[in-house]
Every structure is written in structure tokens, then in C-alpha cells.
C-alpha positions as CSV (number, residue, x, y, z in Angstrom):
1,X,10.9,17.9,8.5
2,X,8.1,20.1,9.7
3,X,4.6,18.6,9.6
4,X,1.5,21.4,10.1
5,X,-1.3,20.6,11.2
6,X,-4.9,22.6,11.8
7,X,-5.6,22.8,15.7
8,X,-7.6,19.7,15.8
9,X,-6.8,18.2,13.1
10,X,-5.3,15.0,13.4
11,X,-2.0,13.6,11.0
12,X,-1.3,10.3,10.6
13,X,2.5,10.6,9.1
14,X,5.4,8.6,9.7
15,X,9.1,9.7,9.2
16,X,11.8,7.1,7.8
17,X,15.6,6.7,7.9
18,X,17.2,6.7,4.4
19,X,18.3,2.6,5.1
20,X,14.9,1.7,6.8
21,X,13.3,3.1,4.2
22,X,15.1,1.3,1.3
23,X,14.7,-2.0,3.4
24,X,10.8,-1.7,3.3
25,X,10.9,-0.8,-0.2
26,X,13.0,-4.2,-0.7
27,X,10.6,-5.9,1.3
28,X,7.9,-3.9,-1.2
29,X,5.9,-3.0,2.2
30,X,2.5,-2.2,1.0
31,X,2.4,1.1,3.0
32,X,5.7,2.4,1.9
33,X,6.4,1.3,-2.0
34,X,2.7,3.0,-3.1
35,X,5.1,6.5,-2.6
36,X,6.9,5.5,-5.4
37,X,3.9,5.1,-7.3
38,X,2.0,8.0,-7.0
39,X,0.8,10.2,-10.0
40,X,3.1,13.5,-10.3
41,X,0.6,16.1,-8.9
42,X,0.4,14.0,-6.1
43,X,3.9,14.8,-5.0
44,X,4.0,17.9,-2.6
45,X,7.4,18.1,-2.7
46,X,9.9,18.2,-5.3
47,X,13.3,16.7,-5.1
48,X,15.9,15.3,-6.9
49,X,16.7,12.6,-4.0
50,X,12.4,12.0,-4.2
51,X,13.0,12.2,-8.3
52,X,16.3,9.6,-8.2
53,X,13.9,6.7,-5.9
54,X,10.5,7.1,-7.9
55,X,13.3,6.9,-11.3
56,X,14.6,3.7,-9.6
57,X,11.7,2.2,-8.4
58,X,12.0,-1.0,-10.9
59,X,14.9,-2.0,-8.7
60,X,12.5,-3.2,-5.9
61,X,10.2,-4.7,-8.1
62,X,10.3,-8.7,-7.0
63,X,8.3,-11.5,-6.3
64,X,8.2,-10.2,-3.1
65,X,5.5,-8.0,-4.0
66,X,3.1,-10.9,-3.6
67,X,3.8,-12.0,-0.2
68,X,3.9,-9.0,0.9
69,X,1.1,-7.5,-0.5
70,X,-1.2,-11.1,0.1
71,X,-0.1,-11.1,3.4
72,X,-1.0,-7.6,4.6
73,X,-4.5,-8.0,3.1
74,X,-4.9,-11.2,4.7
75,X,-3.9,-9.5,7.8
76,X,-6.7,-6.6,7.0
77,X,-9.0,-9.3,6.4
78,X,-8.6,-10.9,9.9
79,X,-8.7,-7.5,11.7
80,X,-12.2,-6.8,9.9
81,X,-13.6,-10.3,10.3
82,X,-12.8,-10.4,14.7
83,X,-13.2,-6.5,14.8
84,X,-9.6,-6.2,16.2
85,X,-9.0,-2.4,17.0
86,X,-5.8,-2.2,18.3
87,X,-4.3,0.8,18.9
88,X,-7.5,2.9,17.1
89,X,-9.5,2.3,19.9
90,X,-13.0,4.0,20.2
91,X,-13.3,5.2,16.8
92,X,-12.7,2.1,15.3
93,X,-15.1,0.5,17.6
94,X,-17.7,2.6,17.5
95,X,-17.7,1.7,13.5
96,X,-17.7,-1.9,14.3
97,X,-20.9,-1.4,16.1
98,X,-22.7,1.1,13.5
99,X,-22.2,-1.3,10.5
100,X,-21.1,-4.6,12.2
101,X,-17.8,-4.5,10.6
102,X,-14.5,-2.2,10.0
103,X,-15.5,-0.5,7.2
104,X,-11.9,1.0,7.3
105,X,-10.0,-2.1,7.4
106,X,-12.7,-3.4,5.0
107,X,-11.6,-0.3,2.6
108,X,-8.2,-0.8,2.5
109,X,-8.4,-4.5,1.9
110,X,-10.2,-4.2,-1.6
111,X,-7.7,-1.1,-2.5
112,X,-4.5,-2.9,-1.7
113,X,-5.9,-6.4,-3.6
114,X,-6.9,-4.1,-6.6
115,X,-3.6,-2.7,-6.4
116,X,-1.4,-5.8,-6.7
117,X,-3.8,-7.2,-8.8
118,X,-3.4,-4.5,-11.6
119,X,0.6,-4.2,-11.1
120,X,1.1,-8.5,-11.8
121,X,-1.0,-7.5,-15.1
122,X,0.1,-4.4,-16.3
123,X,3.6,-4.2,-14.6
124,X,2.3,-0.2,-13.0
125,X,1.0,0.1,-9.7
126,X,-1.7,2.5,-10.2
127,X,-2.0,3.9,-6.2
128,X,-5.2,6.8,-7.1
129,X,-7.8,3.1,-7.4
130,X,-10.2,6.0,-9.8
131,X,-11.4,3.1,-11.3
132,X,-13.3,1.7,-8.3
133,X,-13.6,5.2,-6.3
134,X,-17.5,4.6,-6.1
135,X,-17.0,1.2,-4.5
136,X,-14.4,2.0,-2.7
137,X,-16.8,5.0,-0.6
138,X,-19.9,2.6,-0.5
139,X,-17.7,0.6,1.7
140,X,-16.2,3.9,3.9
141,X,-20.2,5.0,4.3
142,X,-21.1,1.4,5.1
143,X,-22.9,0.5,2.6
144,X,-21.8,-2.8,1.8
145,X,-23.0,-5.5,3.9
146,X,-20.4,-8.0,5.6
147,X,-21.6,-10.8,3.2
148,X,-21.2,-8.5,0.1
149,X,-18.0,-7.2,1.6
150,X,-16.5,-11.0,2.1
151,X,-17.9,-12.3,-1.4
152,X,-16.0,-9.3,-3.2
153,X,-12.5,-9.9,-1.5
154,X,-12.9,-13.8,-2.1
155,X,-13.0,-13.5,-5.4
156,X,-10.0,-10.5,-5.5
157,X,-8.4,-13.1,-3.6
158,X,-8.5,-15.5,-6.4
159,X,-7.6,-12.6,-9.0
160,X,-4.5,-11.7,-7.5
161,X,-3.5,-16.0,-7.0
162,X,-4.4,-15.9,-11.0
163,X,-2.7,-12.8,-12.1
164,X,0.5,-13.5,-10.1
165,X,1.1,-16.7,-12.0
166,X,1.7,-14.2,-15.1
167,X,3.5,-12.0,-13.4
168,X,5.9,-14.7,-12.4
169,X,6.7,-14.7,-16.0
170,X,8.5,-11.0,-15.9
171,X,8.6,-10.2,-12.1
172,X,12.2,-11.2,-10.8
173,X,12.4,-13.5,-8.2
174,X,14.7,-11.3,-6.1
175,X,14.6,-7.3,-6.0
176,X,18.0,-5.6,-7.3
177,X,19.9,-5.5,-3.8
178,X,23.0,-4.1,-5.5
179,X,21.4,-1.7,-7.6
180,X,19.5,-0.5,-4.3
181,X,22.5,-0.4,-2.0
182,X,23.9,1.9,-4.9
183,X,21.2,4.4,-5.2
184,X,20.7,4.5,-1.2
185,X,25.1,5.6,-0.7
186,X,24.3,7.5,-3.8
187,X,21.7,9.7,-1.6
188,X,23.5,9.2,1.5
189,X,26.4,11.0,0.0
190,X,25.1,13.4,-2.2
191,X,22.8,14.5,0.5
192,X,24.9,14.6,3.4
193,X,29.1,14.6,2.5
């Protein structure tokens, strides 16, 4: 795989083995499953390995999706409310001093509940969040006050709690582990034997 970049420009990609990658989707990792979900023009490249996962995607669909999803955003939520920078460093912290918050962390966390949120409800995962694009920038320009920011995810909080009580009614408990192993060999092989 080739990535290009302009000089200066920075990409922030991330390059999975075929197994690793199934396991994550299994796990229904928040910042790996969303590929499976993504509208078609937003696919760059076409393939029938890429076509065969997003056509089986159902098969990692599980309760899973909850605690996963919950737990990352509670994890967003923490990083925004001590300011943790980790490994972004002086970027990150020069936002934390401009708008007393991470407005990036603070982003993500209202895109990833919204997310969930509308996939318990409407059994889709609808990744491009159009619907709430003009919220969604007020927070990346900092727009949104730490109190308006913290009142908004409280109450997505108690959406998602709500809306994943219905989708315990059709969400399977467990994702389909023999299905999966069968579509990952299936690629292994037809990709590499």
C-alpha cells in the first residue's frame, strides 16, 4: 500500500492485518467498523475483498457494539474533561488553552454517541453525521462552551442507555464468529493462494 502525501501535509492512516482487522471489527472498535459503513462515494478504492467485508458486515453486528462504542466515548469524555493530550502534544494543548477544552476530543465524542445512538434505532450506522454537520463544526471552531458541551453529551449519554434497550430486542448478543472466521480464510485464500 502506498500512501501520498503533499510535502507538509500530514496523514493520519493506519494499516491492518487481514486477522487484526477482523478481530476489531468483532470487537466492533469504533474507529475500525465505521469503514464498513461508509456511503459508496466515499470509498476510494474499489475491491471485491473491500465489496465481500462491507456485504458481510451484519456478521459483526452484536451487543458488543455498545460497550464498545459507550466505552470509547466515555474514554473521549475523560480526555476532554482533564485535558489529557497524550501523544498530540502541542497542538492539542494549545487548543486546550484557546477554548478551555479539547474541542477535538469534544468533537468526536458527540459524533461517535450520535452514531450508536442512530444504529440501536434504525439498525444503519450512518458514519457522514449530515444531520448534525452544523453542530458538529460549532464545536471544532469552539464555539460551544464547556457547560453547553457537557449538558449535550449528558443527555446523548442517556439516549444511547434508552435506545440500546430496543436494540437489545434485534441486536444479537454475540457477533457471528463462524460466519467471520469464514469470510476472513475466504479472503486469505482467494487473495493470497
Amino acid at each position: 500500500v502506498e500512501i501520498k502525501r503533499a510535502q507538509g501535509e500530514e496523514v493520519d492512516a493506519v494499516i491492518y492485518e487481514v486477522k487484526k482487522f477482523f478481530k476489531l471489527c468483532l470487537d466492533f472498535n469504533p474507529n475500525v467498523i465505521p469503514l464498513l459503513y461508509l456511503r459508496p462515494q466515499d470509498y476510494k478504492i474499489d475491491t471485491w475483498q473491500g465489496r465481500e467485508l462491507i456485504s458481510n458486515r451484519k456478521i459483526f453486528e452484536s451487543q458488543k457494539a455498545y460497550y464498545s462504542f459507550l466505552g470509547y466515548a466515555k474514554h473521549q469524555l475523560d480526555n476532554v474533561k482533564k485535558g489529557i493530550t497524550g501523544k498530540y502534544g502541542e497542538k492539542r494543548k494549545a487548543l486546550i488553552d484557546k477554548y478551555g477544552y479539547d474541542i477535538k476530543f469534544a468533537y468526536h465524542t458527540i459524533r461517535l454517541l450520535g452514531m450508536i445512538e442512530e444504529f440501536f434505532l434504525t439498525k444503519e450506522m450512518n458514519v457522514y453525521r449530515e444531520c448534525i454537520i452544523p453542530e458538529l463544526m460549532e464545536i471544532r471552531r469552539g464555539e460551544w462552551s464547556q457547560e453547553k458541551f457537557f449538558d449535550v453529551v449528558n443527555g446523548a449519554l442517556q439516549l444511547v442507555e434508552s435506545s440500546f434497550e430496543y436494540a437489545k430486542t434485534w441486536l444479537p448478543e454475540k457477533p457471528n464468529y463462524d460466519q467471520a472466521n469464514e469470510v476472513c480464510m475466504t479472503l486469505i485464500r482467494e487473495t493470497y493462494f
